[in-house]
C-alpha positions in Angstrom: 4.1 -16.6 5.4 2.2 -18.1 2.4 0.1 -15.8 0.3 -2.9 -16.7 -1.1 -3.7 -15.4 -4.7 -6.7 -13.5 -3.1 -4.4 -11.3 -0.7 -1.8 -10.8 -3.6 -4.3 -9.4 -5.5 -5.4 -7.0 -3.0 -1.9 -6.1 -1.8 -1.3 -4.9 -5.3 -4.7 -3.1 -5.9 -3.5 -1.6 -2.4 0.0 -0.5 -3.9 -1.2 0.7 -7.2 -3.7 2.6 -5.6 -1.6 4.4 -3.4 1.4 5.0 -5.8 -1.8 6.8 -7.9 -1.9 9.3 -4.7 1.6 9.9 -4.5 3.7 12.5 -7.0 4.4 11.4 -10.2 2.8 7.7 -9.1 5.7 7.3 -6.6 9.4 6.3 -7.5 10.8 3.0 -6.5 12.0 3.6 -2.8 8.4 4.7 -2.1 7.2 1.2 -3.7 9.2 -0.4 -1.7 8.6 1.2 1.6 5.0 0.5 0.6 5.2 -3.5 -0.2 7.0 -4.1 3.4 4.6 -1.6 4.8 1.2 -4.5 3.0 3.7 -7.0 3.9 3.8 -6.2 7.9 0.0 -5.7 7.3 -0.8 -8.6 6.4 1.5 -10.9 8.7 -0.4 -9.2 11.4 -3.5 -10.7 10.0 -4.7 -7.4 8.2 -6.0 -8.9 5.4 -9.0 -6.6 4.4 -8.7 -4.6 1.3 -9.5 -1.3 3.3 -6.8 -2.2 5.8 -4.3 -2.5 4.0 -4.7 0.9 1.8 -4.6 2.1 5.5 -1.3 0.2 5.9 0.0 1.5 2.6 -1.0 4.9 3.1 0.5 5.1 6.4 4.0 6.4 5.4 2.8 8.6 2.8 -0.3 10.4 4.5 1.0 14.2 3.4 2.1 13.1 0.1 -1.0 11.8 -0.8 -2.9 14.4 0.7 -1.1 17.4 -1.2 -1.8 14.6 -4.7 -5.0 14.7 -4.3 -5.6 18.5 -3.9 
């Protein structure tokens, strides 16, 4: 699938905001879970910036949760 520079950018506004939510801004499994996670997101036409912070934050719901509190 070919990327356009718009969905880059929001795919990676997508995984620095949710690596914010997550302890200590996430280690580099948890990147990488994320990426595949906007990755699957967008091949299934999810191209929206609010989709895919809901794709991104997906795996980490909890985590997030208990960062923000």
């Amino acid at each position: 699938m070919m990327l356009s520079d718009h969905l880059t950018s929001s795919m990676e506004v997508a995984l620095e905001e949710t690596c914010r939510e997550l302890p200590n801004g996430g280690d580099h499994e948890s990147r990488k879970v994320i990426d595949e996670q906007l990755l699957a997101a967008a091949e299934a036409g999810h191209i929206t910036l609010d989709k895919l912070r809901a794709a991104a934050l997906r795996g980490f719901p909890s985590e997030a949760k208990a960062a923000r509190e």
